[in-house]
N, C-alpha and C positions, 0 to 999 in steps of 0.2 A: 442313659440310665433309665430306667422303668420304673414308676414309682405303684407298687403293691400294697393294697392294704386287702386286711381283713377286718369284716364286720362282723359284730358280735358278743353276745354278754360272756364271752371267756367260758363257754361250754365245753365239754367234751369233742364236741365234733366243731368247735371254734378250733380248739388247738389243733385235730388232727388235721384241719384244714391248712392251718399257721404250719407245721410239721410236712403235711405233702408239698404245698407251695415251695418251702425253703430248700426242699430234696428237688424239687423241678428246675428250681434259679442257678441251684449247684451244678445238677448234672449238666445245662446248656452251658454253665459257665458266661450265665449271665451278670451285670451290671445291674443289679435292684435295689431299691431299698424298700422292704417291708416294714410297712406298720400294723398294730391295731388299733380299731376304733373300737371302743363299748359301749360308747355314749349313745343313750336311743332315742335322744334326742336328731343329736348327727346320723345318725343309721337313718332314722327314718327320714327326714329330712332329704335323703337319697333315694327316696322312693323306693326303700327295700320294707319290707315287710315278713320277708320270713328269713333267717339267718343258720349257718352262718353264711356270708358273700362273700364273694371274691370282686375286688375291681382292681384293674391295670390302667394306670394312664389316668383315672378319671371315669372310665369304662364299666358298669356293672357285669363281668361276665357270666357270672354263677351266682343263684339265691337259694336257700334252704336243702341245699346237699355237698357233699362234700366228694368230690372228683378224686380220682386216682392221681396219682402222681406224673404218671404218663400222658392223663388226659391235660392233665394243666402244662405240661411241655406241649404239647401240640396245639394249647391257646395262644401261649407265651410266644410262638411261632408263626402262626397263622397272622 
């Protein structure tokens, strides 16, 4: 199972990021579990700087944009 979170103070493009990820997890019919983190204590702390992020696994893979939905299947994958 994958563990996904999202970073970020709960923006607009936080959620729509929270929103593609969960459509990417569904359509592979994967095993995840999503969280978020807000805390910019904890965000930063991860050496993210610009938000919102994407990390799998522990992994930072995306900072300060928000990926298609397609594109985050083909991370999820890779």
């Amino acid at each position: 199972m994958k563990n996904i979170e999202i970073l970020g103070s709960g923006c607009m493009k936080c959620d729509r990021l929270e929103k593609n990820t969960r459509k990417a997890v569904e359509e592979l019919g994967l095993g995840a579990e999503i969280s978020k983190v807000q805390d910019v204590g904890e965000i930063s702390s991860r050496g993210v700087v610009m938000t919102p992020a994407l990390v799998v696994d522990g992994k930072v893979l995306v900072t300060g944009k928000v990926p298609s939905s397609k594109k985050i299947k083909s991370m999820l994958q890779g």
